[in-house]
C-alpha positions in Angstrom: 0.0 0.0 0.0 0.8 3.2 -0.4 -0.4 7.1 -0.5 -2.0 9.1 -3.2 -2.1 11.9 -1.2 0.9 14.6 -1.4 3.9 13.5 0.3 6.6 15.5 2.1 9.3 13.8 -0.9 6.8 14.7 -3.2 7.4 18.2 -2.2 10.9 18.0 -1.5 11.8 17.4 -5.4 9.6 20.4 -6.3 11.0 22.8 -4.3 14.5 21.4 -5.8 13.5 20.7 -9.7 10.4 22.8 -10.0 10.8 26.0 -7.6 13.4 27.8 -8.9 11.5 27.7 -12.4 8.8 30.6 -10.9 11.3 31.8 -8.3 14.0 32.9 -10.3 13.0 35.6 -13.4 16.3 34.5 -15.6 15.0 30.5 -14.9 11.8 30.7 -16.1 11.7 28.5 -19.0 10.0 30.9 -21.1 12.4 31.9 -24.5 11.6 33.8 -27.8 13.4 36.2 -29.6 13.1 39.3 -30.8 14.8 41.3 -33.9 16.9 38.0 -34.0 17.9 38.0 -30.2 17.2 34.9 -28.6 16.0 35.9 -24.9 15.0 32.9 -22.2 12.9 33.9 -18.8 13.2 37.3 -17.7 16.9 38.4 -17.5 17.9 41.4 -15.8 18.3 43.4 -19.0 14.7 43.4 -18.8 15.2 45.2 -14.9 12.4 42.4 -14.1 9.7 43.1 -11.2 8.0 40.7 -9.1 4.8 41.3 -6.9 4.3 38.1 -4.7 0.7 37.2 -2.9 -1.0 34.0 -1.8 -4.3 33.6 -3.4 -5.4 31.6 -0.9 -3.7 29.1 1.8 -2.6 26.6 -1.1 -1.7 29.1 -4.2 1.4 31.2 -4.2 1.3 33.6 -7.1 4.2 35.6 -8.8 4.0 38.2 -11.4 7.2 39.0 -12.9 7.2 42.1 -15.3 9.9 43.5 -17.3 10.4 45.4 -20.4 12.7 44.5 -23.3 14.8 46.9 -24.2 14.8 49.2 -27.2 11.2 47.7 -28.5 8.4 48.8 -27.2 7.4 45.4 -25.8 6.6 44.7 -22.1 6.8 41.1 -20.5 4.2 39.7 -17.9 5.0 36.3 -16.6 2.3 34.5 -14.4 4.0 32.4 -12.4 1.8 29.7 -10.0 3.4 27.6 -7.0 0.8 25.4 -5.5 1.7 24.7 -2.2 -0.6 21.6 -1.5 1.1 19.7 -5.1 4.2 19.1 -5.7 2.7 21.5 -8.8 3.9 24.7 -11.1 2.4 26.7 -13.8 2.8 29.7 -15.9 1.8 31.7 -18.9 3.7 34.5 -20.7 2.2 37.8 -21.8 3.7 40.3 -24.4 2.2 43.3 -24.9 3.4 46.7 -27.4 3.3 49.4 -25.1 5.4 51.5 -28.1 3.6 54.0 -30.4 4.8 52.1 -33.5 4.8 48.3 -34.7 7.2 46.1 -32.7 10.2 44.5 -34.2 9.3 40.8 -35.4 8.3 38.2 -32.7 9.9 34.9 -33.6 9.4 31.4 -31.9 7.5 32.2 -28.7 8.1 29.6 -26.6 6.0 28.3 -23.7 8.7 25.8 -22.4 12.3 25.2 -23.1 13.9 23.4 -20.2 16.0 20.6 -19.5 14.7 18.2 -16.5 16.7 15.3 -14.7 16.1 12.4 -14.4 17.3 8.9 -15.9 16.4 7.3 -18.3 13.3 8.8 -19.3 9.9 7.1 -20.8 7.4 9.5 -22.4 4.2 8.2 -22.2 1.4 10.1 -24.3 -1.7 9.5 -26.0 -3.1 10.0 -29.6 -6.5 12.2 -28.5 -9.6 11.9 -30.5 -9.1 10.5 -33.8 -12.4 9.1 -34.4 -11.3 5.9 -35.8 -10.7 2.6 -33.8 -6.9 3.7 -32.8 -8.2 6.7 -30.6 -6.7 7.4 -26.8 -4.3 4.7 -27.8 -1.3 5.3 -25.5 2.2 5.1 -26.5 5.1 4.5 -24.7 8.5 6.4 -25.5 11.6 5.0 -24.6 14.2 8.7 -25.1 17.4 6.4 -25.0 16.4 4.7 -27.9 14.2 7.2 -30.2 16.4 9.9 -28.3 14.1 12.9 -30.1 10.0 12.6 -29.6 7.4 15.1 -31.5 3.8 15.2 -31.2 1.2 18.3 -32.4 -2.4 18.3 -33.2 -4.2 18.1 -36.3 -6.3 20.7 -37.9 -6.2 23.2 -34.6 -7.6 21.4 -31.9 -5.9 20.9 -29.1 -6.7 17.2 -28.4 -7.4 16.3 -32.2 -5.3 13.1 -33.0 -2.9 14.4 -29.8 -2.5 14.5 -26.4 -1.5 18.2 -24.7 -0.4 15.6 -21.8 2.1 13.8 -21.1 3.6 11.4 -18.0 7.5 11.0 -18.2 8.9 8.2 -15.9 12.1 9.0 -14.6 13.0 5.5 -12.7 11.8 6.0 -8.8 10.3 9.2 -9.8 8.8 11.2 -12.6 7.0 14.2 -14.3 3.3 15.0 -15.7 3.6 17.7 -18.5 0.3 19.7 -19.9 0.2 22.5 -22.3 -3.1 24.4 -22.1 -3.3 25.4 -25.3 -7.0 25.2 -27.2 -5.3 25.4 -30.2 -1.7 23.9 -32.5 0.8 23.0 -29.8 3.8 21.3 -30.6 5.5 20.0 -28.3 9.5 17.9 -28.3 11.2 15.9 -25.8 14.5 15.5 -26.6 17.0 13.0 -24.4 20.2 15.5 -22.6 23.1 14.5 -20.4 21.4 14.1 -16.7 17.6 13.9 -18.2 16.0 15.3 -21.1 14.4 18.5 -22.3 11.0 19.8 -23.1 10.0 22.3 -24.9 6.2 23.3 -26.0 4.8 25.7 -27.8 2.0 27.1 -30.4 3.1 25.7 -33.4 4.2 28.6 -35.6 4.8 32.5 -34.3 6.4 34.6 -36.2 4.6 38.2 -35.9 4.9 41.8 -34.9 2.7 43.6 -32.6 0.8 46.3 -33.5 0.3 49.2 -30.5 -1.7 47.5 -27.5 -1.7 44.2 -29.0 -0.8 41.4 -26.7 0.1 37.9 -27.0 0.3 35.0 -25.1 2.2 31.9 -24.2 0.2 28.4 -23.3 -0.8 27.6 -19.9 2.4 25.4 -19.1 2.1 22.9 -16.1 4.4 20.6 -14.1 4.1 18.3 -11.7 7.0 16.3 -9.9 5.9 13.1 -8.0 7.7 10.4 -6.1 6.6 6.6 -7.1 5.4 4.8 -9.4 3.5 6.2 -13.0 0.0 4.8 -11.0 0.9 7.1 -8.0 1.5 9.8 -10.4 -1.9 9.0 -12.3 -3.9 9.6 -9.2 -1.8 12.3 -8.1 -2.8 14.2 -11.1 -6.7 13.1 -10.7 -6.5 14.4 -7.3 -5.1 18.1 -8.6 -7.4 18.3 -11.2 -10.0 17.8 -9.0 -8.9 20.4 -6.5 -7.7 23.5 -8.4 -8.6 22.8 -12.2 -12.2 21.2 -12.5 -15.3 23.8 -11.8 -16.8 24.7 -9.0 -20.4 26.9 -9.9 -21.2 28.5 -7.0 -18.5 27.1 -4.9 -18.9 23.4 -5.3 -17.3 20.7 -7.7 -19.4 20.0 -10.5 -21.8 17.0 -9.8 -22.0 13.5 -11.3 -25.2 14.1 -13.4 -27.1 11.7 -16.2 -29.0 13.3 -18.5 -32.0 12.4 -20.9 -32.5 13.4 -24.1 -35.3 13.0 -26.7 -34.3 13.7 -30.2 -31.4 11.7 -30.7 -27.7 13.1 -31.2 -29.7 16.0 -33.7 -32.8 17.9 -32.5 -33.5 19.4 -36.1 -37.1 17.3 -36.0 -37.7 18.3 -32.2 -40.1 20.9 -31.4 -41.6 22.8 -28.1 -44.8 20.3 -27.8 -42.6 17.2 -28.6 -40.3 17.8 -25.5 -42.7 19.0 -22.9 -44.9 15.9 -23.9 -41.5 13.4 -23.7 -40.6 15.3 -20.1 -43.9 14.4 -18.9 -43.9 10.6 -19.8 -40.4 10.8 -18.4 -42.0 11.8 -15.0 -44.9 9.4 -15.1 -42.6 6.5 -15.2 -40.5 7.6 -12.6 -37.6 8.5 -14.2 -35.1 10.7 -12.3 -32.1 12.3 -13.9 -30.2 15.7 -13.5 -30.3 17.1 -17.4 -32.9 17.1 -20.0 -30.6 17.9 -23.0 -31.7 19.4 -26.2 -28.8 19.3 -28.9 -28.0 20.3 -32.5 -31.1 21.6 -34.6 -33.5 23.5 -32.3 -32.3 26.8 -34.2 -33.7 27.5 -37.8 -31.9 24.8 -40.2 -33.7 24.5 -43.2 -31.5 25.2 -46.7 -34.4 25.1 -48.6 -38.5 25.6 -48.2 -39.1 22.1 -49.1 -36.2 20.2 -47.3 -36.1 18.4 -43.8 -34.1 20.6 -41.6 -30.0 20.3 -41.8 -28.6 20.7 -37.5 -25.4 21.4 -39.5 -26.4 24.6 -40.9 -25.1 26.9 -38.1 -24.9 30.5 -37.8 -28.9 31.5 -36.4 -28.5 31.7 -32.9 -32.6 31.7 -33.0 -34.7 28.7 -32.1 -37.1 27.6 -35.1 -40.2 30.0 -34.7 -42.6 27.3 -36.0 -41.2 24.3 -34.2 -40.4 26.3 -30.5 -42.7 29.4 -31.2 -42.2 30.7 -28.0 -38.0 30.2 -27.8 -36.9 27.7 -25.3 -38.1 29.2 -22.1 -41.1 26.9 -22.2 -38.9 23.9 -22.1 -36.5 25.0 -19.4 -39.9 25.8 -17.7 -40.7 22.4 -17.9 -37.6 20.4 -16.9 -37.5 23.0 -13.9 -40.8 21.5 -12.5 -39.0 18.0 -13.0 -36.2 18.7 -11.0 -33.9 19.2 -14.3 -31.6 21.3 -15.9 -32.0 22.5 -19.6 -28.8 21.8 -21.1 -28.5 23.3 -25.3 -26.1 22.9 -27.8 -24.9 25.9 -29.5 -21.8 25.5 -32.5 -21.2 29.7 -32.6 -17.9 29.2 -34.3 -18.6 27.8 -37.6 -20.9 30.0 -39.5 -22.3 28.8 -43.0 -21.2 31.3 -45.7 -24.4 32.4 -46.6 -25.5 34.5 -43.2 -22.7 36.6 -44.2 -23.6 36.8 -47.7 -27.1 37.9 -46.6 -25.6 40.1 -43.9 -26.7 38.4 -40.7 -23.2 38.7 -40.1 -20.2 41.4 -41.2 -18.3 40.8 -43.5 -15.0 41.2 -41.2 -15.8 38.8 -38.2 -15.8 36.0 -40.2 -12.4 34.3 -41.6 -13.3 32.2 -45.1 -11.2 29.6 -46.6 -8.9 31.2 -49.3 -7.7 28.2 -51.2 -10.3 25.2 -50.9 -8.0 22.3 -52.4 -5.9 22.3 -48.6 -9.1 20.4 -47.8 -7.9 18.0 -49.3 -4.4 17.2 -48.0 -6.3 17.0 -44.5 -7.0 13.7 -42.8 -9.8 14.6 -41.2 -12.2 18.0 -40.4 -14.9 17.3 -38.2 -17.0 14.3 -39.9 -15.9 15.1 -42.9 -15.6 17.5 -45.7 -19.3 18.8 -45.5 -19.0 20.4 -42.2 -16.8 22.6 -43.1 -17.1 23.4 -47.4 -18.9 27.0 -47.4 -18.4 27.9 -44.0 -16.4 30.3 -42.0 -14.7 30.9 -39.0 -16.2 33.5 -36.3 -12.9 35.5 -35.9 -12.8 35.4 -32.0 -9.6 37.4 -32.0 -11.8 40.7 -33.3 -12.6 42.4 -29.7 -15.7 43.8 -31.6 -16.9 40.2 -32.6 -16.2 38.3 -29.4 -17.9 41.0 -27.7 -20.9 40.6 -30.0 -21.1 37.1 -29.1 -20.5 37.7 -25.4 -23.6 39.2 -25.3 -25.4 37.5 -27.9 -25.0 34.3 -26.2 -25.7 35.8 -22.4 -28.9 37.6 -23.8 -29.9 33.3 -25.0 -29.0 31.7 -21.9 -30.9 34.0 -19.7 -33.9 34.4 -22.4 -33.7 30.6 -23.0 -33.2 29.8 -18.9 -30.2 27.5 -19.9 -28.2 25.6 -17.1 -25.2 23.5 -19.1 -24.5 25.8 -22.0 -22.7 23.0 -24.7 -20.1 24.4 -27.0 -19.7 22.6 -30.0 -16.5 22.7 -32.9 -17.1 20.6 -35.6 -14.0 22.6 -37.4 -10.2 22.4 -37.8 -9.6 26.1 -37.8 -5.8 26.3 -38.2 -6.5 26.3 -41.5 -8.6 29.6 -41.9 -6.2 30.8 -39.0 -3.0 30.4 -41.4 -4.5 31.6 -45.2 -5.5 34.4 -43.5 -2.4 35.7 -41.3 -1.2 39.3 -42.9 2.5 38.9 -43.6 5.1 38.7 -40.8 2.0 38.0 -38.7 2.3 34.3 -39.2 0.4 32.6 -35.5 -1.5 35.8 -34.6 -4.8 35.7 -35.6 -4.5 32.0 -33.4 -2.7 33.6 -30.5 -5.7 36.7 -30.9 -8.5 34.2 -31.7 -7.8 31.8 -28.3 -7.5 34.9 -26.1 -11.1 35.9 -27.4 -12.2 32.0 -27.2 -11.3 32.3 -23.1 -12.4 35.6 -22.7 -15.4 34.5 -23.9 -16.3 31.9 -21.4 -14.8 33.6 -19.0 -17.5 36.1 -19.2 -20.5 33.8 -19.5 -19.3 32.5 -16.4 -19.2 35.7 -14.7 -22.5 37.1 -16.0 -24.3 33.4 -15.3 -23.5 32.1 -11.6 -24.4 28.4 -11.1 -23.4 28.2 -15.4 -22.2 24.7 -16.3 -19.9 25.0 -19.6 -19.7 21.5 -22.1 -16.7 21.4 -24.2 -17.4 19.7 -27.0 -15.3 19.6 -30.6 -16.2 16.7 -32.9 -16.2 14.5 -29.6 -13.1 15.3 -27.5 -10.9 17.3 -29.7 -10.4 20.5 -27.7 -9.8 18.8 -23.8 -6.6 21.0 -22.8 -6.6 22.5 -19.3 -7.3 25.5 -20.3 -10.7 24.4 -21.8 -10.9 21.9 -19.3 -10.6 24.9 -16.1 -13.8 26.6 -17.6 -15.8 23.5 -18.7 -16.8 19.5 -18.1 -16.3 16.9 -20.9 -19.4 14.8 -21.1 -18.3 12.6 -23.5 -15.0 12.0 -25.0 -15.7 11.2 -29.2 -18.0 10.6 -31.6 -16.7 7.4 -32.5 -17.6 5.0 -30.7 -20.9 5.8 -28.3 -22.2 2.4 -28.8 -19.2 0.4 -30.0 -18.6 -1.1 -26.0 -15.2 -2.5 -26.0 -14.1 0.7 -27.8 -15.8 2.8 -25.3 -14.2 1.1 -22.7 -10.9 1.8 -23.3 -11.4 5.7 -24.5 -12.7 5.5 -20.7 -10.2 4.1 -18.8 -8.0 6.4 -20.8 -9.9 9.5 -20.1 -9.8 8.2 -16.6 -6.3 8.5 -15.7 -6.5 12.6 -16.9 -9.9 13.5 -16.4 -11.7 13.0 -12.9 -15.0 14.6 -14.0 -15.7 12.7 -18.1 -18.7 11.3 -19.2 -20.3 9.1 -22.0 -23.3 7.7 -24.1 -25.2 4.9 -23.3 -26.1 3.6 -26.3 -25.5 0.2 -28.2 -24.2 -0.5 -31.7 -23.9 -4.2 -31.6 -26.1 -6.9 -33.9 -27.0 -10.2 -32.5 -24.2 -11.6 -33.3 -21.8 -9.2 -31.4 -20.5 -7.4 -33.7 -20.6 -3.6 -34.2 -21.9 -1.5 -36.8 -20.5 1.9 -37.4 -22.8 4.5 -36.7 -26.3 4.7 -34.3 -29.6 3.0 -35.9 -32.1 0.6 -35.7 -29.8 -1.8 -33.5 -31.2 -5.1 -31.9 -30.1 -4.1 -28.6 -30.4 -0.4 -28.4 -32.6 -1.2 -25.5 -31.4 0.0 -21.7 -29.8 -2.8 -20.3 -27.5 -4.1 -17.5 -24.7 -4.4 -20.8 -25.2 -0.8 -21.4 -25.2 0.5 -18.0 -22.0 -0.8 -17.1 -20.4 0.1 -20.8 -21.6 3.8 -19.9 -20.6 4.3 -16.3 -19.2 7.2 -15.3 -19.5 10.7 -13.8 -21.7 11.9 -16.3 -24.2 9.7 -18.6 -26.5 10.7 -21.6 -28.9 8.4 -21.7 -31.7 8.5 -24.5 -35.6 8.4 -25.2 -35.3 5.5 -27.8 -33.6 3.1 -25.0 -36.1 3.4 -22.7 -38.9 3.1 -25.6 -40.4 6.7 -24.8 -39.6 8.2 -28.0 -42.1 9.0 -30.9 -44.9 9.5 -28.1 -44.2 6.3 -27.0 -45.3 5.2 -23.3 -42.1 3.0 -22.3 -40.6 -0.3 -22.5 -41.7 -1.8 -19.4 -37.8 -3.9 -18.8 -35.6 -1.4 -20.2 -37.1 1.1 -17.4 -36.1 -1.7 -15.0 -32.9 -1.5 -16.3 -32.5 2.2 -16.2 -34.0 2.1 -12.5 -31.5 -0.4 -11.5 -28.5 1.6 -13.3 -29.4 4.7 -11.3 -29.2 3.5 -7.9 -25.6 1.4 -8.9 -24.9 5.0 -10.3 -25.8 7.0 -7.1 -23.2 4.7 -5.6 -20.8 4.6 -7.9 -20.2 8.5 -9.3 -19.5 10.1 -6.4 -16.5 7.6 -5.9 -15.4 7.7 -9.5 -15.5 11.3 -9.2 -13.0 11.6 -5.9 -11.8 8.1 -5.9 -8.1 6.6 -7.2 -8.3 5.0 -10.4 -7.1 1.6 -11.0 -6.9 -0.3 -14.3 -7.1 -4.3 -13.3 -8.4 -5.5 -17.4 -7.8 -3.1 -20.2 -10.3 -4.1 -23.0 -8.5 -4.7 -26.4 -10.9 -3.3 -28.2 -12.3 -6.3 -29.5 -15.8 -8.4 -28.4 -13.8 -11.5 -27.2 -12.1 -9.9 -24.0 -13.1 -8.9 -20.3 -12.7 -5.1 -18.8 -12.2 -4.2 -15.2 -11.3 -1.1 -13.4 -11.6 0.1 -9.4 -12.2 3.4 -8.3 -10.8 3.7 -4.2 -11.6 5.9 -1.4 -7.9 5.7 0.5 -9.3 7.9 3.8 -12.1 5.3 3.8 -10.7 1.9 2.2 -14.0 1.5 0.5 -14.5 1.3 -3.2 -15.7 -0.7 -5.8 -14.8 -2.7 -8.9 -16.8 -2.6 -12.5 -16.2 -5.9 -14.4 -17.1 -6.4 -17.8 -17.4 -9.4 -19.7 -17.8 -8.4 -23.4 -20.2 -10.7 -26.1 -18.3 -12.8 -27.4 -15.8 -13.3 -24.6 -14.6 -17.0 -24.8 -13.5 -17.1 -21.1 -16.6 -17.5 -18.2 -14.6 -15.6 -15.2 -11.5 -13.5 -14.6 -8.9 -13.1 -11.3 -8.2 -9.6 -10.9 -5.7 -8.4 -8.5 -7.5 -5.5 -6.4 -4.7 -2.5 -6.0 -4.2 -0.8 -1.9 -5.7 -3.5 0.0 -4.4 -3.5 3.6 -3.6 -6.9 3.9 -4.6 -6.5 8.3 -8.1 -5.3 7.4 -11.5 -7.8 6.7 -13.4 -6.4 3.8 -17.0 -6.9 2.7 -18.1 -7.0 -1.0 -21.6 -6.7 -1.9 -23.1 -6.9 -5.6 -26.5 -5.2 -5.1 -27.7 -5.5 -8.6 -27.0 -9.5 -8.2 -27.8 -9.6 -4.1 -24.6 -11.3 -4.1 -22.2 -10.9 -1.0 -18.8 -12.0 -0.4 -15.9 -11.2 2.7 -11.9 -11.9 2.2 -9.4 -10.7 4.3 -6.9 -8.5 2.6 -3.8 -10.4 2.7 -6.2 -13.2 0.9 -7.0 -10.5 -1.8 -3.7 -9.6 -2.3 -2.3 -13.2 -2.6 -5.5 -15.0 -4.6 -7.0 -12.5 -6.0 -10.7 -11.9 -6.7 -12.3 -13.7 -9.3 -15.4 -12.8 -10.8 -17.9 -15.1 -13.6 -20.2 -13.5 -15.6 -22.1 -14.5 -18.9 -21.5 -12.7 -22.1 -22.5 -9.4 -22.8 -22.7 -8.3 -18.6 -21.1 -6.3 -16.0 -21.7 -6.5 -12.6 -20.2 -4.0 -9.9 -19.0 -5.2 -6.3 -18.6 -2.6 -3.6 -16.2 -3.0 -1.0 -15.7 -1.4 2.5 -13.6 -2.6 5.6 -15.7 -4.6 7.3 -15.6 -2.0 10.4 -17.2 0.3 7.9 -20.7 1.0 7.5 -22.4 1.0 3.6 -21.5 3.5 1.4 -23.4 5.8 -0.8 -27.0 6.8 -1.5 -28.8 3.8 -2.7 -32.2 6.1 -3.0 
């Protein structure tokens, strides 16, 4: 056994490797150059300040300010020394204070630093790729490779790429994060003593015009003693504290929301979803959302066409299908205990609401030379999303504050509690073809200030305001994002494709404590998957399903339960869904606060088990989610249950079986704990010390 709580070695090698980093203005691993002068941190030509405050009891805060000499340009560093993690951040700022442009800007660099340690292993992840490979983690060994590179594709931050990294250092090692919601690159490189790291937007190579600004990306460290599951939980237990949000104070909540319409609402209408909310509440189903995605707004290309949800750019909902805006739908799900939750995609504007002048002309960026679609692997489900469309130039101050308030005036007129924030679009494209020259990176740097000012202000405006990132799935999941918004699912992929799922799961797992996910199935009668939602066999709510979809946050659908299309309910899958609810009660909160523990990784494939443990240490309770996929040959599976005290008697209990077990902890750690389960199951067992009483709401 051992702690994933903050040791005092824990801090010890921060204060040696990471303090002087934010203590020191000439060590801050900052570097760019400027007229062709390389500069790195804040030297003392720059005749550096620093103003030092707690923020609270666990956040020291440095700013360091400077100017660089003979150019007009003044230097802000952020500089963030948590005092409960072995933890640092910080974020550059240059700003032209001069009268006249600034001499060119080249290579702005959020990290350049060497780090010891021996022989290093980089492990990272390959994001959202929407194809079976996605979350796939690699492991890099830097004494063979010896130089590592990884960047996104398209612009988003996650988008076939990780902007996080683990790097095991033998008996200790390193988490790395670039919060950057747009192209990072980052390069580990291997260096006498350890290695060195350097990240970075992608391209910069700009001047400033008077009182423009730029920035660097959110860079992030943390040091930890152990092993890389110490540092895994480690990290979960950060994130938790200082990075996921609190509305009003608190940590978000596990939630499950219901939605009728599908994945589109473009068919959905006012009468159609107060009539579904009230069958929901004659059958007695409880959730925390009722979520009304893509299509509510006016979508119709043509008089006689259906509607199209991909034809953003009105920011009104359909006059004949919601006559009376949303309001009476929030109304509704209000009465029901329920939040209203509404997709909005304000980025990607179709071409012709500025051609009809809905928009101006200059706050929206079009596509100069249409054949790079082409060379590009993949933008957002394909090349119809984003043909004819533009790019809402965020980096305007005029035009993000037009959408500040356009989308504050909706949320409060619409009475909107989880405001989703779709991006079905690789900007970097319209970014790039549209930089003036010796501004190449700027309208990027300008447009992801505006993105996070923008949120920024919905939050402040809208107290209690839930943010959803969403991008194509989980393309934009960098801490930045991540700070201001919860992930409620994680791609596009594979929503009903379970052995899938449960990998992108227990990879988002070890990064994300608050994630959620689809319960949906894909799968025939023979077990195999089909590609995309339809008329599936078993898209019925099931005990399968459930367990495929647990997590913080669920989605779960009308058509599962059978009370879609005015339907009035499909008498077993409620059962189902009744049953899933109480397990979840349970289960959330601990998945939420608890250590993760990966005991069966599924391979992706129908033929293999999947188990994972979530653990209260101050407790010693938990439980453990096993999985036995469809076409799994094997009938049971030993798993080896991680931070049992081998001194303490422990009680498992399966409630959703009325099964109930006790083992000794020395017992578990030597046999093991097997479990049996037919095909296409999962069954969770709590645990708790036998001294301690049952855990959870079970209500």
């Amino acid at each position: 056994m051992y702690t994933t709580k903050t040791t005092v070695n824990d801090m010890q090698l921060a204060r040696r490797i990471l303090s002087p980093m934010v203590r020191e203005t000439n060590r801050i691993p900052i570097c760019f150059s400027v007229d062709g002068h390389l500069w790195r941190g804040v030297p003392g030509e720059f005749a550096p300040s620093v103003e030092t405050r707690f923020l609270d009891s666990r956040i020291v805060e440095r700013i360091v300010q400077g100017t660089i000499p003979g150019t007009g340009l003044a230097i802000r560093v952020t500089c963030r020394e948590y005092q409960d993690y072995p933890t640092v951040e910080w974020t550059a700022f240059l700003q032209n204070q001069g009268a006249e442009d600034s001499p060119l800007i080249e290579d702005l660099c959020g990290m350049d630093s060497q780090l010891p340690g021996e022989h290093p292993i980089v492990t990272v992840s390959n994001g959202d790729t929407c194809e079976e490979s996605l979350y796939l983690e690699t492991h890099v060994d830097l004494e063979q490779v010896k130089n590592f590179c990884q960047q996104p594709e398209g612009g988003r931050a996650s988008d076939s790429a990780w902007p996080y990294s683990r790097v095991m250092c033998g008996g200790f090692g390193y988490v790395l994060s670039i919060g950057w919601p747009g192209q990072w690159e980052s390069r580990y490189t291997l260096e006498e003593g350890g290695f060195r790291f350097r990240a970075k937007q992608q391209d910069t190579c700009f001047f400033l015009r008077p009182g423009e600004t730029v920035r660097t990306p959110r860079m992030t460290i943390m040091v930890h003693d152990g092993s890389e599951e110490r540092c895994i939980n480690l990290w979960r237990r950060w994130m938790l504290d200082h990075v996921v949000p609190r509305p009003c104070g608190s940590v978000v909540k596990p939630v499950v929301s219901i939605s009728d319409g599908w994945l589109e609402h473009a068919e959905s209408s006012e009468e159609q979803q107060i009539a579904s909310m009230e069958r929901f509440r004659k059958r007695g189903i409880q959730a925390e959302n009722w979520w009304i995605d893509a299509g509510w707004y006016t979508c119709k290309r043509r008089p006689n066409q259906k509607n199209t949800w991909d034809r953003t750019g009105i920011l009104e909902a359909d006059s004949e299908r919601y006559p009376r805006g949303l309001r009476p739908v929030a109304d509704k799900a209000a009465e029901n205990g329920l939040k209203l939750l509404v997709w909005f995609e304000p980025e990607r504007i179709a071409l012709e609401f500025v051609e009809s002048h809905l928009y101006p002309e200059d706050y929206v960026l079009r596509l100069k030379d249409t054949s790079a679609l082409d060379t590009m692997k993949r933008v957002g489900f394909g090349k119809g999303l984003v043909e004819n469309v533009g790019l809402l130039n965020l980096g305007k101050p005029e035009c993000c504050d037009w959408l500040i308030e356009t989308i504050d005036r909706k949320i409060k007129e619409f009475g909107i509690g989880v405001y989703r924030q779709d991006f079905n679009f690789p900007p970097l494209l319209w970014w790039r073809q549209n930089d003036e020259e010796n501004r190449r990176g700027m309208l990027e740097n300008l447009y992801i200030q505006g993105y996070l000012r923008f949120w920024d202000e919905l939050l402040l405006r809208n107290p209690g305001l839930w943010i959803n990132s969403v991008s194509s799935g989980g393309r934009r999941s960098d801490l930045e994002t991540l700070s201001r918004s919860v992930s409620l699912h994680e791609s596009d992929f594979a929503h009903g494709n379970h052995p899938i799922l449960q990998a992108i799961l227990a990879n988002t797992f070890m990064w994300q404590p608050y994630c959620g996910s689809f319960a949906t199935s894909w799968d025939d009668d023979d077990g195999e998957y089909l590609p995309w939602y339809g008329a599936l066999p078993h898209n019925s709510f099931d005990n399968y399903m459930a367990h495929c979809a647990m997590a913080p946050a669920v989605l779960v659908f009308a058509e599962t339960l059978g009370l879609d299309n005015y339907r009035d309910g499909d008498d077993s899958a409620i059962q189902s869904y009744q049953t899933f609810r109480k397990l979840w009660k349970r289960a959330a909160p601990i998945m939420l606060r608890g250590d993760f523990y990966l005991l069966a990784l599924s391979d992706r494939t129908n033929r293999c088990f999947h188990a994972i443990q979530f653990h209260d240490e101050d407790t010693g309770s938990g439980f453990i989610e096993v999985i036995r996929n469809a076409r799994c040959p094997e009938e049971s599976i030993l798993l080896h249950p991680r931070q049992m005290d081998p001194e303490a008697d422990y009680v498992f209990e399966s409630p959703e079986f009325g099964k109930h077990r006790e083992a000794k902890g020395s017992e578990l750690l030597e046999n093991g704990f097997s479990v049996s389960l037919a095909q296409r199951s999962g069954e969770i067992w709590f645990y708790r010390k036998a001294d301690v009483g049952t855990q959870g709401n079970t209500d």
